[in-house]
C-alpha positions in Angstrom: -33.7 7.4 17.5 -31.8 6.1 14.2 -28.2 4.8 14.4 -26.0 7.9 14.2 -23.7 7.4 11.0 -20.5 6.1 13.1 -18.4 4.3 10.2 -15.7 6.1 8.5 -13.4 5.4 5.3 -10.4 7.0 4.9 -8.8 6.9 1.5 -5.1 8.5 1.6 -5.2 11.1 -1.6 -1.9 9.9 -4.3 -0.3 8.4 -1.1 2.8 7.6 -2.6 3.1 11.0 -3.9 1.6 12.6 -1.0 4.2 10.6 1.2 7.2 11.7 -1.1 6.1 15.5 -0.8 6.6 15.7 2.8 10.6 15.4 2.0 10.1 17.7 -1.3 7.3 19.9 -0.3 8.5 22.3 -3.7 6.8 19.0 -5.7 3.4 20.0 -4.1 1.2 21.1 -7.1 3.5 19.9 -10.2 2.8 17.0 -12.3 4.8 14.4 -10.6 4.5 10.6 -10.5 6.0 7.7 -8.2 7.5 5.4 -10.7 10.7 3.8 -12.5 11.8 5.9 -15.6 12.2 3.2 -18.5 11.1 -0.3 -17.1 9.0 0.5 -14.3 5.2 1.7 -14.3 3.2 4.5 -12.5 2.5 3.1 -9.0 1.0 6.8 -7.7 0.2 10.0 -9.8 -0.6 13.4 -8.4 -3.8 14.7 -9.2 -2.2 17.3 -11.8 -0.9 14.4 -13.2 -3.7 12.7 -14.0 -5.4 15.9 -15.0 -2.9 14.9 -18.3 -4.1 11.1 -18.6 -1.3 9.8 -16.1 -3.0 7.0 -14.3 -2.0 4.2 -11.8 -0.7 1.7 -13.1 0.2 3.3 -16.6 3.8 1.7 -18.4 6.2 4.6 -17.7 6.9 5.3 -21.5 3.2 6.3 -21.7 3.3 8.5 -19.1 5.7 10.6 -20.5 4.2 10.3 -23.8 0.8 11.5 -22.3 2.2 14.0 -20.2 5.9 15.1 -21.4 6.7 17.4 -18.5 6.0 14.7 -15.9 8.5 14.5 -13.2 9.3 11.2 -12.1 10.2 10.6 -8.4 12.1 7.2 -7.4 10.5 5.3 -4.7 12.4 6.3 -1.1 12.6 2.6 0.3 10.4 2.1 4.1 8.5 5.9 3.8 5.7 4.4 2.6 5.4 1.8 5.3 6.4 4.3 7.9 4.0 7.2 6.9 1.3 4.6 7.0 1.4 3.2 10.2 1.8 7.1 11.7 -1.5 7.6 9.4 -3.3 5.1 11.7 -1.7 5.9 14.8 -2.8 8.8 14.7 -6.3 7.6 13.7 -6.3 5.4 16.6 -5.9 8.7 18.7 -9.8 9.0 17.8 -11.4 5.7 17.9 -9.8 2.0 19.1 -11.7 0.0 16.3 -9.7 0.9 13.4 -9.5 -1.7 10.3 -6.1 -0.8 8.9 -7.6 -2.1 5.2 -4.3 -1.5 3.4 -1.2 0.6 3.2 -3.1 3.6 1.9 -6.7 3.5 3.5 -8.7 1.7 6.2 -12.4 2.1 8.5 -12.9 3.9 11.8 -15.9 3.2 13.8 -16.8 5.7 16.2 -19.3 4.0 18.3 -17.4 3.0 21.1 -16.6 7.0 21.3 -19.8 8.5 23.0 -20.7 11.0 20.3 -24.2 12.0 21.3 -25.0 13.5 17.3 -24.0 13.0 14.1 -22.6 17.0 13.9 -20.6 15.8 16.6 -19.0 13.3 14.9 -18.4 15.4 11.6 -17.1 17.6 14.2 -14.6 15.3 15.4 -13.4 13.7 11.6 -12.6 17.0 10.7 -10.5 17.5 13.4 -8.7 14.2 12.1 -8.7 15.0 8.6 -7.0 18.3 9.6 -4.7 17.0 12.3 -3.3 14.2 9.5 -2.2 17.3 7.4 -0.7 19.3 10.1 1.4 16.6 11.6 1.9 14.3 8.8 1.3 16.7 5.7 -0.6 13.1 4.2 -4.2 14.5 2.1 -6.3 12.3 2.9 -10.6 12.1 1.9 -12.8 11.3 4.3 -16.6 9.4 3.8 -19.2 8.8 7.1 -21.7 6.8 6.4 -23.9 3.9 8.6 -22.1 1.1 7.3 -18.8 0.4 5.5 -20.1 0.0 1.4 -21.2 3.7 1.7 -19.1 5.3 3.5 -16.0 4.0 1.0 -18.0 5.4 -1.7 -18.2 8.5 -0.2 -15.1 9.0 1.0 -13.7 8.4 -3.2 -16.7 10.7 -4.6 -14.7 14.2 -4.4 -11.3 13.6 -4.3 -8.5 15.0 -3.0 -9.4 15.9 -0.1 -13.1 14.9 -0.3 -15.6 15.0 2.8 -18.6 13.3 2.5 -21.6 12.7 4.8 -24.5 10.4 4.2 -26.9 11.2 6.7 -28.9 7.7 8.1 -31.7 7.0 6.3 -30.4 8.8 3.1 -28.0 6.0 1.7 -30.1 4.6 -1.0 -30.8 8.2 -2.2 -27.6 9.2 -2.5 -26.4 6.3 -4.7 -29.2 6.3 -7.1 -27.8 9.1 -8.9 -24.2 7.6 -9.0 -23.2 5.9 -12.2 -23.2 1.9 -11.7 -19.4 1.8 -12.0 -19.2 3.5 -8.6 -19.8 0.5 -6.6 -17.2 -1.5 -5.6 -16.6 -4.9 -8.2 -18.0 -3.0 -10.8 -14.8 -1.9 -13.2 -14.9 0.1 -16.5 -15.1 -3.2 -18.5 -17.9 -4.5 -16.3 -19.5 -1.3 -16.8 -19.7 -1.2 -20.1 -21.4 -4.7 -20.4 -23.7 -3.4 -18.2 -24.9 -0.6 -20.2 -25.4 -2.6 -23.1 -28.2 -3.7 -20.5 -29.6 -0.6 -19.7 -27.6 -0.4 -16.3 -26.1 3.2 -16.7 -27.1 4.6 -12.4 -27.2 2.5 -9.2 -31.0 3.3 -9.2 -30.9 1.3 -12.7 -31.1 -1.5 -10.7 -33.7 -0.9 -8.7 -36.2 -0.2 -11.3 -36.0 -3.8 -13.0 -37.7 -7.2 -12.5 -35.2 -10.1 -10.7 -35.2 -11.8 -14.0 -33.5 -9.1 -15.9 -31.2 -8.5 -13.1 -30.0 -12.6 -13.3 -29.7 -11.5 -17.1 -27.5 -8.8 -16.2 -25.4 -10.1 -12.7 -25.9 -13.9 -13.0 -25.9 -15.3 -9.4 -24.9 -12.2 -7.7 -28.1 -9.9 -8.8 -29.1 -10.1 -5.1 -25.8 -8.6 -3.5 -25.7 -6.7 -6.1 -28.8 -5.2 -5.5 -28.4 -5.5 -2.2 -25.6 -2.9 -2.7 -27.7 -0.5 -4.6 -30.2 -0.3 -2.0 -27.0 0.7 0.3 -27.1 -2.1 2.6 -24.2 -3.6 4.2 -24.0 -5.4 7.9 -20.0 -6.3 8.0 -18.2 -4.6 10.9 -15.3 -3.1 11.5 -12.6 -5.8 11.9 -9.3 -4.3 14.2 -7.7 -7.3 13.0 -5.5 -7.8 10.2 -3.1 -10.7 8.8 0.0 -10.3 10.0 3.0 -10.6 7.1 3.8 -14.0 6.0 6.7 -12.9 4.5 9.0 -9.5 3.5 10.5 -8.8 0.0 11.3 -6.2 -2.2 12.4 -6.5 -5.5 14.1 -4.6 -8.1 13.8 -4.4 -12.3 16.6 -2.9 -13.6 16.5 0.3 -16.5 19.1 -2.4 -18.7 19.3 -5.6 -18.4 22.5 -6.2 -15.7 25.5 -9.5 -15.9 27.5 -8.2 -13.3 27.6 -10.5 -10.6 29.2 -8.0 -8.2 26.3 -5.6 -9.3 23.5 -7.7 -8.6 25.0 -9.3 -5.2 25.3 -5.9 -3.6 22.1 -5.0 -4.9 20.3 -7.9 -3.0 22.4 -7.5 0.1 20.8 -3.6 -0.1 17.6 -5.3 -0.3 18.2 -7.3 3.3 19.5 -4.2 4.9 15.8 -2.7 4.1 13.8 -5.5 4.8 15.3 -6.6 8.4 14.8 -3.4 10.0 10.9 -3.8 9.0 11.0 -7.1 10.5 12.1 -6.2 13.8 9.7 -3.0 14.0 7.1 -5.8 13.4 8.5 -7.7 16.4 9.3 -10.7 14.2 11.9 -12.9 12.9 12.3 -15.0 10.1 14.3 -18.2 9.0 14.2 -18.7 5.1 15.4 -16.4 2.4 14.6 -16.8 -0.9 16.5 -15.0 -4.1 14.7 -14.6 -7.3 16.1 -14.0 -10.6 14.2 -13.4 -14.2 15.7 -13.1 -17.5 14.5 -10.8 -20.1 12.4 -13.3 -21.5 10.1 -12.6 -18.4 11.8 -16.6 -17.3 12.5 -16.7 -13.9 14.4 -19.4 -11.0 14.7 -18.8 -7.4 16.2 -20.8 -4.8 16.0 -20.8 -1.0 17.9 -21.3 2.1 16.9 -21.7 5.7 18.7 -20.7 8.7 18.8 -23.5 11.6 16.8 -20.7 14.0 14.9 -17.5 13.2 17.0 -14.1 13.4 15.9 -10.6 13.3 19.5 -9.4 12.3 20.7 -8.6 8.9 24.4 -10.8 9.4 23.5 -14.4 9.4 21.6 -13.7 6.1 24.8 -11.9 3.9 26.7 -14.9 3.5 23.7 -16.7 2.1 23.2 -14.2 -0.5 26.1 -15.2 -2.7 25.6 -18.9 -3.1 22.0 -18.6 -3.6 22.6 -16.2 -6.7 24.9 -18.5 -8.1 22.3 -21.5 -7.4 19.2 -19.1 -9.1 21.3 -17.7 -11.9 22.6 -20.8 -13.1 22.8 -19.5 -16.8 24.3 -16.3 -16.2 22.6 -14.4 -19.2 22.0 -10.9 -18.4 18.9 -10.2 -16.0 16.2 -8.1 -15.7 14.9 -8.1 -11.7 16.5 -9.6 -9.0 14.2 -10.0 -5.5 15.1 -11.2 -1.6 12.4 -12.5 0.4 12.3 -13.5 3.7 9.8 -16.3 5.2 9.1 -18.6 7.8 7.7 -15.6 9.8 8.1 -16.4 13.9 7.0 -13.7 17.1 10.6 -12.6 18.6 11.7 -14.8 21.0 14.2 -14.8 23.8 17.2 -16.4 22.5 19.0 -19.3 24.7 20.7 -17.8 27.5 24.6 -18.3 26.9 24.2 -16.8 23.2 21.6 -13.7 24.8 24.0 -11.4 26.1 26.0 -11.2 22.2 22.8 -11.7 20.2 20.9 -8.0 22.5 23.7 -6.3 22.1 23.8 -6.9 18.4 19.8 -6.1 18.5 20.7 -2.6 20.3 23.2 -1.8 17.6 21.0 -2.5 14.8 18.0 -0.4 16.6 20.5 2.4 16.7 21.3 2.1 13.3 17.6 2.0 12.5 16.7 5.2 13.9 20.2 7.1 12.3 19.3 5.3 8.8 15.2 6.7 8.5 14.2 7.1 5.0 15.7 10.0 3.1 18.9 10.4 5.3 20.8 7.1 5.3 23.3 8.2 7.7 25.5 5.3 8.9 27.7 3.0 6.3 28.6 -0.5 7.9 29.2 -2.7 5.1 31.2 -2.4 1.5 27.7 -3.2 -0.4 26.1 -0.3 1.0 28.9 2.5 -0.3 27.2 3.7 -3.3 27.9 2.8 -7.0 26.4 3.4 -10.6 22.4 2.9 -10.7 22.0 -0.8 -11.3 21.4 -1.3 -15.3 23.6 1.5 -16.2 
């Protein structure tokens, strides 16, 4: 009996898009984007969007240009990060070997699940695909295949929404058809060398000599043909780096010389970035600002804390002498970015300073929960009370 097609890709549909229509459902169906109105560019476009020539990334100008009536959605600070790991949760519901690839789409192997048929198993990725709307509202396209190379170009073949099943035993004929630039590496640019070769289909490849295809692909004509013949041995891998380091950054719509501005911005950016840290069970040590100057020059300077802390106080007083130290010039700026470093596993702090340091870590897991993206519930601090947009 042939190995049952037991690898999955999932590929999130416009995630950031999709993520911020679950708090504005009425956005479902418009032309909207994910992006900064004047400096930023398009980091997620719905599909009506791009039905106009909005693409990802595409300047924000452009957009507008292309596409006048696009609405333009702010990014909504930890959904994204939030929405994912649910996304996979609920994936891991299914199967335990999940490879969580990035924020927006990963591989399932199903099997260690004891499907018996491959109906079976389109059976049960249904089920997911459906379940992933119902609880999370996330679209999401789904590709089975034998191994991981097909099954990714499946799952991006009909999107949104897309469900695609190569059957075992079928993968080389259903890429010959496929124009070249479907396989992954090969990008528009590359794909229009190649057709100045005569490489226009997957099954292009596959009807020349090895000498033409080291014309064509240089040292790489074997995996490359390799590809086209749909073969691929690497396995699902359940693990994934963990973070070497948090940040977040911010480019302002005008360039900004308010000290008091900027300062409150970065201490935002700590009161977002900790409570990531501690849902990772980490802590960290250094903290690095980051300035840059409209002439795209940039300094940043760094401090680090005599131990590792998952709490957001020890890090505020930092901020101000390290912007002073990083914006030595003081012309106006254009981004300003905090990030944390010298990434440790949570520890159990010395025992006279325990008792003080878990209640502090029970109050800021409190806060956590009340503060959940899109309803920032609780103020503690001045720089959190909310003041003109940065830039303007």
């Amino acid at each position: 009996m042939p190995p049952l097609p037991t690898i999955i890709h999932l590929d999130a549909d416009a995630f950031f898009v999709s993520c911020e229509q679950t708090l504005r459902p009425e956005l479902r169906g418009t032309k909207c984007a994910v992006g900064g109105r004047e400096r930023g560019i398009i980091s997620s476009a719905s599909y009506e969007a791009r039905a106009c020539g909005v693409y990802t990334p595409m300047p924000t100008a452009r957009a507008l240009k292309v596409c006048p009536d696009l609405y333009l959605i702010p990014h909504t600070s930890g959904l994204y990060g939030k929405m994912s790991r649910q996304m996979f949760d609920l994936c891991e519901q299914l199967t335990p070997v999940v490879q969580r690839n990035s924020i927006d789409e990963g591989y399932l192997d199903l099997s260690p699940c004891g499907f018996g048929t491959a109906a079976a198993i389109e059976e049960a990725v249904r089920r997911l695909q459906a379940r992933l709307w119902r609880e999370l509202q996330l679209p999401v396209s789904m590709g089975i295949a034998r191994n991981k190379l097909v099954a990714q170009i499946a799952s991006k073949l009909h999107k949104p929404r897309g469900f695609v099943v190569v059957p075992t035993g079928e993968e080389a004929a259903f890429l010959a058809p496929l124009p070249i630039g479907k396989l992954p590496g090969v990008g528009p640019k590359t794909e229009a060398a190649l057709a100045r070769h005569g490489f226009i289909r997957v099954d292009d490849m596959r009807q020349r000599s090895e000498s033409e295809l080291q014309v064509a692909f240089g040292r790489d004509w074997r995996a490359m043909l390799a590809m086209a013949w749909g073969e691929d041995d690497r396995p699902v891998e359940t693990e994934h780096e963990e973070a070497k380091s948090y940040s977040q950054q911010e480019t302002f719509a005008k360039d900004v010389a308010d000290f008091a501005e900027i300062e409150q911005v970065a201490k935002r950016m700590i009161d977002e970035l900790l409570p990531k840290i501690r849902r990772d069970g980490k802590k960290v040590c250094t903290m690095t600002v980051k300035v840059r100057y409209p002439d795209f020059t940039q300094v940043v300077h760094a401090r680090t804390l005599a131990a590792a802390t998952d709490l957001e106080a020890p890090f505020y007083p930092l901020v101000g002498p390290l912007l002073r130290a990083a914006w030595s010039e003081r012309r106006a700026l254009r981004l300003v970015s905090v990030r944390f470093s010298g990434v440790e596993e949570g520890s159990v702090q010395l025992e006279m300073f325990a008792e003080a340091e878990e209640k502090k870590r029970r109050l800021a897991a409190v806060l956590d929960k009340l503060n959940q993206p899109g309803r920032a519930a609780v103020v503690q601090h001045g720089h959190q009370l909310a003041m003109k947009p940065p830039g303007h």
